[in-house]
C-alpha positions in Angstrom: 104.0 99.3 62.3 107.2 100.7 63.8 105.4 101.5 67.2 104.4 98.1 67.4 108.0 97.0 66.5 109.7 99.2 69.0 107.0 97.9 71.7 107.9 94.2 70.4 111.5 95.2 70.8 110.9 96.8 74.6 109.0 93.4 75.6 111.6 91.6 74.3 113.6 92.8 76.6 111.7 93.0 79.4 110.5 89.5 78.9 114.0 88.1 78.4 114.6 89.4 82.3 111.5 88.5 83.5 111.0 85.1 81.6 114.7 84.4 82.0 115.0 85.5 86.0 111.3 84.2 86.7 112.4 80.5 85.3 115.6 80.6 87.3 113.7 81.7 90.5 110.8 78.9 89.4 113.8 76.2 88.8 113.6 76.5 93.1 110.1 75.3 92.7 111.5 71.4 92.9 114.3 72.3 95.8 112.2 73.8 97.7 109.0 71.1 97.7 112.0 68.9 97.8 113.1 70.4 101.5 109.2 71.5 102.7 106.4 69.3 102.6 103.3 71.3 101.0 102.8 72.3 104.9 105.7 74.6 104.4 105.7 75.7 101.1 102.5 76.9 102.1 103.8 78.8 104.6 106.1 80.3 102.2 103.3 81.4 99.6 101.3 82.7 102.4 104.3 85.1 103.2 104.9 86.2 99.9 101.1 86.9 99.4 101.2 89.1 102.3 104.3 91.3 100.6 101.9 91.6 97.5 99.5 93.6 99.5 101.9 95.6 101.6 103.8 96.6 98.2 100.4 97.7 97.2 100.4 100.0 100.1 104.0 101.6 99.3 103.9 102.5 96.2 99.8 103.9 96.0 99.7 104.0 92.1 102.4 106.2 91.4 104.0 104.2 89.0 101.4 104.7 86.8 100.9 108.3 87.6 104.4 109.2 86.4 104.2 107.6 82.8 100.7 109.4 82.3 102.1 113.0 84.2 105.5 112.6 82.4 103.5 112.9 79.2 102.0 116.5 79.8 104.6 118.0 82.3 108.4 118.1 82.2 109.4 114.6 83.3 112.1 115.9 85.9 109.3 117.6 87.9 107.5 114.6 87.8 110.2 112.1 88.6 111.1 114.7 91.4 107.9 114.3 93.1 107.0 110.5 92.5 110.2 110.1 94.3 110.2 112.6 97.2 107.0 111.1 98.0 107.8 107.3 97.4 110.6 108.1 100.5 108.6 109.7 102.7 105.8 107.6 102.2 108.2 104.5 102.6 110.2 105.4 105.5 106.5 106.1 107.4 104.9 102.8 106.4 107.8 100.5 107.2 108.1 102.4 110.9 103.9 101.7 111.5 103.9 98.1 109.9 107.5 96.5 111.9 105.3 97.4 115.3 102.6 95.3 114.3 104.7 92.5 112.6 103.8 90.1 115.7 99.7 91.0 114.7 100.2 89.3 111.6 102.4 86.7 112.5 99.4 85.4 114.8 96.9 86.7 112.4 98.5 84.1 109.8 99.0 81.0 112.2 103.1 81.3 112.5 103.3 83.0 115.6 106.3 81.7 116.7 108.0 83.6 113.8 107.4 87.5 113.5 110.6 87.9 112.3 109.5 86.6 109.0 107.0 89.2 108.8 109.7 91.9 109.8 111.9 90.6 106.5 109.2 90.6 104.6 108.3 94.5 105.1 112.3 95.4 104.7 111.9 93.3 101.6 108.8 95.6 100.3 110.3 98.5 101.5 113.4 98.2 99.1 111.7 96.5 96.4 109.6 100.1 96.8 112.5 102.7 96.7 113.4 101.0 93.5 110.0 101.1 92.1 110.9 105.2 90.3 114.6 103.7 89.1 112.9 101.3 87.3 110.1 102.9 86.3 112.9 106.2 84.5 114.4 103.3 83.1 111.2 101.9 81.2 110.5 105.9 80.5 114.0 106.7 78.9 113.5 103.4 76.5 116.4 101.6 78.7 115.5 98.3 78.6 118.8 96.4 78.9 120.0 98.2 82.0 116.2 97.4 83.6 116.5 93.6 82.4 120.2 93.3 83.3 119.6 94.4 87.1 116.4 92.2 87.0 117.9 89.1 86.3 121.1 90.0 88.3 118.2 90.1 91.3 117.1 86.5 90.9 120.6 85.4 90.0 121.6 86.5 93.4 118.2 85.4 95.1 118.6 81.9 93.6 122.4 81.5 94.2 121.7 82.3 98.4 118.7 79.6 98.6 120.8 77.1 97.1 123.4 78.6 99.0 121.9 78.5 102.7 119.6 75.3 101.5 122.2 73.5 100.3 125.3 73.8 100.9 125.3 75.4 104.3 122.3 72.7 105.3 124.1 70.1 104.0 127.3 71.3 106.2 125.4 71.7 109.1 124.3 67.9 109.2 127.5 66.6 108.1 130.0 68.6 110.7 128.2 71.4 112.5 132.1 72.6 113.0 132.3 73.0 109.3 133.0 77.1 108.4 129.6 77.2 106.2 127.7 75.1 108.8 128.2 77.6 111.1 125.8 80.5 108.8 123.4 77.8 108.9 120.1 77.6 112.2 117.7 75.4 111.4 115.5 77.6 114.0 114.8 80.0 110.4 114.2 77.2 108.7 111.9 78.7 105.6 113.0 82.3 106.7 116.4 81.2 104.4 114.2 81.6 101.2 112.9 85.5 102.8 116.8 86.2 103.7 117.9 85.5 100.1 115.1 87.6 99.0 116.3 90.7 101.2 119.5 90.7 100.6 119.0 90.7 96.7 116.4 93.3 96.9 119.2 95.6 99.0 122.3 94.6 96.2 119.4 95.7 93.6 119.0 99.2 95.3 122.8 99.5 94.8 122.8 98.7 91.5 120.3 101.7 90.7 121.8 104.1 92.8 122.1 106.5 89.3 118.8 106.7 88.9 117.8 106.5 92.7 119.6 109.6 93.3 119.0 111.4 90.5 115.7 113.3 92.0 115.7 116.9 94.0 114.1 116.5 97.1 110.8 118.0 95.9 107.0 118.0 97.7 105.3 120.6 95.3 101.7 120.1 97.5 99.3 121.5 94.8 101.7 119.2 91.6 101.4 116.0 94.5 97.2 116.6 95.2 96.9 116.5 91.2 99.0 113.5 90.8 97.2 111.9 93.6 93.6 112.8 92.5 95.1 110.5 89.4 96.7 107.9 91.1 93.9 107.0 94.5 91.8 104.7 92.2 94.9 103.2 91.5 95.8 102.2 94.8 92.0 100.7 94.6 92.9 98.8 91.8 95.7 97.1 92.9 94.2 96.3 96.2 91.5 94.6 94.0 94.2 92.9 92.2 96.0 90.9 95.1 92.6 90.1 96.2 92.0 88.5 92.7 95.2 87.1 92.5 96.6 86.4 96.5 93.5 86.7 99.1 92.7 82.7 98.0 95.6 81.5 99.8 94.3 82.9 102.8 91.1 82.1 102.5 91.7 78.6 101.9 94.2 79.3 105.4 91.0 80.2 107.3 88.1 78.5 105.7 89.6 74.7 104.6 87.7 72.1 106.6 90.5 70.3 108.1 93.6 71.5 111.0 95.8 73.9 110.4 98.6 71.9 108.4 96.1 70.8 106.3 95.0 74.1 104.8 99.0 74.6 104.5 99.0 72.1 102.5 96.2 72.8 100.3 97.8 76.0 100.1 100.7 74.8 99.1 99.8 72.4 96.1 97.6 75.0 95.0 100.5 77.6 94.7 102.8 75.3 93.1 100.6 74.5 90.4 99.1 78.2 90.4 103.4 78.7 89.3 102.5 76.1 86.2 100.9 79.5 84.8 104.0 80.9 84.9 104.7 81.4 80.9 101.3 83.5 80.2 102.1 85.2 84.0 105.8 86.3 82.5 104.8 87.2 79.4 102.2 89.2 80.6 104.0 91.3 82.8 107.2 91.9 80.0 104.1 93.5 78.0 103.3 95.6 80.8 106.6 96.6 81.2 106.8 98.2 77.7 103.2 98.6 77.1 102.3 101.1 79.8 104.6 103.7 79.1 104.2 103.0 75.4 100.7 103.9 75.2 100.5 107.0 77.1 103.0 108.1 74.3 100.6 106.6 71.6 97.5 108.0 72.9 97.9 111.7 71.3 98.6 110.0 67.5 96.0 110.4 65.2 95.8 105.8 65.0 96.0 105.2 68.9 93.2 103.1 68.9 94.1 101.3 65.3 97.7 100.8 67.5 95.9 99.7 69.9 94.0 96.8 68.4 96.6 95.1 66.6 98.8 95.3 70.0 95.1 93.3 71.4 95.5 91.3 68.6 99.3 89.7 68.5 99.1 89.3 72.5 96.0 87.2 72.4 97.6 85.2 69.4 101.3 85.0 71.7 99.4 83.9 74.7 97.0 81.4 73.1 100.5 79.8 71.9 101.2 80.2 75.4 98.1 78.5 76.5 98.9 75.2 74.4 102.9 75.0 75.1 101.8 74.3 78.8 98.5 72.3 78.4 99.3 70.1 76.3 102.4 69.0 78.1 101.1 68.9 81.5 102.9 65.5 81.8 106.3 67.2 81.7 105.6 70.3 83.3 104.8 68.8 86.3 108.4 67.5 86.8 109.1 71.0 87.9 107.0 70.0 91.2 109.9 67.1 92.0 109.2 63.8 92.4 109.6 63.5 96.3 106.3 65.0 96.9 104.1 63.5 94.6 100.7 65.1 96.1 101.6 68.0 94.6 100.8 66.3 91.4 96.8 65.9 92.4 97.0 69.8 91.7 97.0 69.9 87.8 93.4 70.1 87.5 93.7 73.4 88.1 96.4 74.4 85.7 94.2 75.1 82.3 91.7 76.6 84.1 94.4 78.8 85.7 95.9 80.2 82.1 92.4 80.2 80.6 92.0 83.1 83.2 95.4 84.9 83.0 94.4 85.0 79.0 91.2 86.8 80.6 93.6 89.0 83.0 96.2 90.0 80.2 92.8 91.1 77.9 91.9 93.2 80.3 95.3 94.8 81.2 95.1 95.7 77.2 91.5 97.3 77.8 92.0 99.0 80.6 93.7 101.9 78.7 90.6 103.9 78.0 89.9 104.6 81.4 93.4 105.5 82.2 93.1 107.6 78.9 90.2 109.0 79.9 91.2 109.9 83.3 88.3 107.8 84.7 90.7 105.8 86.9 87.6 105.5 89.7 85.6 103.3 86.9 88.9 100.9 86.9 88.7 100.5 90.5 85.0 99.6 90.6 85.3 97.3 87.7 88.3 95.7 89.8 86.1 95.6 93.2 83.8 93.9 91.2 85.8 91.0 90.7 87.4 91.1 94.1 83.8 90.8 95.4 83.4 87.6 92.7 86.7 85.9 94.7 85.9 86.4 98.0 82.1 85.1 97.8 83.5 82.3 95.6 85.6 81.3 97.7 84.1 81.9 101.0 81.2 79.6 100.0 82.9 76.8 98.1 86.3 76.4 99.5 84.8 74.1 102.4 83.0 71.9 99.7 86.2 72.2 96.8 88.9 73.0 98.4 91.7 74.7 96.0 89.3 73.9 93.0 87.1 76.8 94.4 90.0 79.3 94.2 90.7 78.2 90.5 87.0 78.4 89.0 86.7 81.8 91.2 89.8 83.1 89.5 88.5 82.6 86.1 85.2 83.8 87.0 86.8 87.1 88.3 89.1 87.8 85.2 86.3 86.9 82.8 83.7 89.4 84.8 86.4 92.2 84.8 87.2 91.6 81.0 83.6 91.9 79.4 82.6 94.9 82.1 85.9 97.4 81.0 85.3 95.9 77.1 81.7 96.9 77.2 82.7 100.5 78.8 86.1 101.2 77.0 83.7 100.7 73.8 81.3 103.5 75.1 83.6 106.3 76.2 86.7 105.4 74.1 86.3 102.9 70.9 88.7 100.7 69.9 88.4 98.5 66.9 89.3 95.1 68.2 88.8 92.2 66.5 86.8 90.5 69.1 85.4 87.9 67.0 88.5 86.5 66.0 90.3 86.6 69.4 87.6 84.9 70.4 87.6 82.1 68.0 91.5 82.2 68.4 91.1 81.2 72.1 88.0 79.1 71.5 90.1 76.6 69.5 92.5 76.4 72.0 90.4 75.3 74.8 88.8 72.9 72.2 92.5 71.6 71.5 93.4 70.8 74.6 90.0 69.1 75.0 90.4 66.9 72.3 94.2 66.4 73.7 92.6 64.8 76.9 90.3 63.2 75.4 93.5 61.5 73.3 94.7 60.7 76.4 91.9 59.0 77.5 93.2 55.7 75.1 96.3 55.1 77.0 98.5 55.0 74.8 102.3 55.8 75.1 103.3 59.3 76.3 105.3 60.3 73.4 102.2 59.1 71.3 100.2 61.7 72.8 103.7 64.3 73.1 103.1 64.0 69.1 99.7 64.9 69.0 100.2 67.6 70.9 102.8 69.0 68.9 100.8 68.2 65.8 97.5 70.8 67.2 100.3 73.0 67.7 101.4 73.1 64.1 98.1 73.2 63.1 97.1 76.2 65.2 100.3 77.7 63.9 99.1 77.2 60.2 95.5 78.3 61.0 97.2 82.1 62.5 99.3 82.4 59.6 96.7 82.0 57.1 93.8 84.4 58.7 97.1 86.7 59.7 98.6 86.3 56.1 99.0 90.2 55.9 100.4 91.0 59.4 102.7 88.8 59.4 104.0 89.8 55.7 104.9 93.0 57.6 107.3 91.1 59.4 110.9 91.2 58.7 111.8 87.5 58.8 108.0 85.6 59.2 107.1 87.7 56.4 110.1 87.1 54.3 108.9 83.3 53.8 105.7 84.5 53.3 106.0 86.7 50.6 108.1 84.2 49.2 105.4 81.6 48.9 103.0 83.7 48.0 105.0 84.5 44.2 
């Protein structure tokens, strides 16, 4: 139990600074549909799903590769070459993508603004060098410095929207001889929210400069071909993973049946609500965050795969609670939208079926293991192409008849596919003893929660009515896990305190 304590500590952490930091940078989420129409914000979504797959590009899977090297060599040697190669690698990407940065401004209808695409690269460029701080700093078990420079990043990357937004924006229109007015063009317009990005990802460079610099310039070729030979299904992987998660947006760019500013727009609503996801998105990644390098480290005990299944087994349980925090209070949650814009509101449909499939996605982050394990990386990336190829012939056949819809159902379709093909695998070349029945039946009841929620809703009756039925299934999904969990949760230091005591 204490590995599961420690890695329950480590997520803490690393949830508190994504989960607190994410939340800040989502509180923008009404200024900003407040300023842009859904035209815009599409724009702005569209931008940011381009970074995804550049960052992709940068960093090639070497993340991973160090936790799983760092196990079986000396980690110095392996920090030194993740690194050496990371700047290399960096310095030569940014150089070949800035002289096609006016390809993709066409490419993705804005091109009377290539400089946006030149921020964006800088941006993925910096975010990159700091990928190997970060990752030493999940390695060494230093989760407060990681979460401290994390939220210090959106901090700043809030405070400068708001900043330039607002109060220069509003200085601007008031008395364009005003000191702030005067950092203020509404020529960038939207470029504001990249700028603020930029110059937080440069102050959090600075900030790791200790473990940035703490490398030897080192390119040992035959170390870097091993490493590599690990880490090229990765880079497969991820590619397949902004497809699943990003390429929608641009689909729904090229293929939506309408003008231009219409697909922005769908774009736009889509990605706003897509953000309604964000508590099962955040929690997901703080698991990654202390789950990766946590099992490489458990997989040479003699109860790695016991570990393993429990950890399966408290995730799906924290992000079926999760799942019903958001769903049932959909009528709150979409306040977050603003209230200036109300079409955005036409976009919760898509919200369940949006966390149903991250629960799908964060499954399958948790069996993926055995292949990493196993050092069959390549059967990762076909498993992941698999899906990819789900969302793109989804979506390239329905998003002219359903619109967004399309990108929803294809996202759960993809994440679902990918989580049954590495379950069935994992279970033939590594077996873990997962509880599937009962996660299933866990999540099960949550879908049929929520169903009965809407179908509450259905009778009209006053919101807080229905805010006290939701709250009620809550309580009673809560009793139902700490009955058929009785013994886990005994282990506990404080749930299991008051359950001990009511059991004498």
């Amino acid at each position: 139990m204490s590995g599961i304590k420690k890695l329950a500590g480590q997520t803490l952490w690393y949830g508190m600074s994504s989960i607190f930091g994410r939340f800040l940078n989502y509180l923008l989420t009404p200024l900003l549909v407040t300023i842009f129409d859904s035209g815009e914000y599409g724009k702005i979504s569209t931008l940011f799903t381009i970074a995804a797959f550049f960052n992709i590009v940068y960093t090639y899977g070497l993340e991973t590769s160090y936790f799983r090297f760092s196990a079986l060599q000396p980690e110095p040697k392996v920090y030194n070459t993740c690194s050496s190669s990371i700047i290399v690698t960096t310095a030569l990407f940014t150089g070949l993508l800035l002289l096609s940065a006016q390809s993709f401004a066409s490419f993705l209808e804005m091109p009377d603004h290539p400089e946006y695409i030149s921020w964006v690269i800088f941006i993925v460029a910096l975010d990159t060098l700091s990928v190997m701080p970060f990752a030493k700093l999940r390695y060494e078990g230093r989760p407060r410095k990681f979460a401290a420079i994390k939220i210090l990043n959106i901090l700043i990357n809030v405070g400068l929207v708001i900043f330039f937004l607002v109060v220069c924006k509003n200085a601007f229109e008031k008395d364009k001889d005003n000191l702030f007015a005067t950092l203020y063009d509404p020529k960038i317009g939207l470029g504001y929210v990249i700028l603020a990005n930029l110059i937080a990802s440069g102050i959090t460079l600075l900030l790791l400069a200790r473990e940035f610099f703490h490398f030897k310039f080192r390119l040992n070729p035959g170390f870097w071909k091993e490493m590599m030979s690990y880490s090229w299904p990765l880079i497969i992987v991820g590619f397949g993973g902004m497809v699943n998660e990003t390429i929608d947006r641009i689909m729904l760019l090229k293929l939506y049946p309408g003008t231009t500013d219409e697909a922005f727009s769908q774009s736009g609503i889509y990605s706003a609500n897509y953000k309604l996801a964000v508590l099962i998105v955040l929690f997901i990644q703080a698991f990654r965050m202390g789950a990766e390098p946590f099992f490489f480290k458990q997989s040479t005990s003699e109860n790695a795969q016991r570990t393993y299944a429990r950890v399966m087994k408290f995730f799906v349980i924290a992000c079926c609670f999760c799942f019903l925090g958001v769903t049932l209070f959909l009528d709150i949650w979409k306040y977050f939208m603003g209230t200036k814009h109300p079409e955005y509101y036409a976009g919760l449909k898509v919200v369940p079926i949006l966390m149903t499939a991250k629960i799908f996605l964060g499954i399958y982050y948790n069996l993926s293991i055995w292949y990493k394990i196993k050092n069959r990386n390549l059967t990762g990336a076909w498993i992941t192409l698999g899906g990819a190829a789900i969302t793109v012939a989804f979506n390239w056949i329905f998003i002219p008849i359903l619109g967004y819809m399309a990108c929803a159902i294809a996202t759960i379709l993809c994440y679902g596919f990918m989580m049954v093909v590495s379950y069935t695998l994992g279970q033939k070349h590594y077996p873990i003893p997962y509880a599937w029945k009962k996660l299933l039946a866990y999540i099960v009841i949550c879908l049929l929660l929520f169903g009965l929620h809407q179908a509450f809703l259905l009778l009209g009756l006053n919101p807080w009515i229905s805010r006290g039925v939701a709250v009620t299934f809550i309580g009673l999904f809560t009793l139902l896990v700490l009955n058929v969990e009785r013994r886990e949760f005994e282990k506990m230091p404080v749930i299991g305190r008051f359950l001990r005591t009511k059991n004498i």
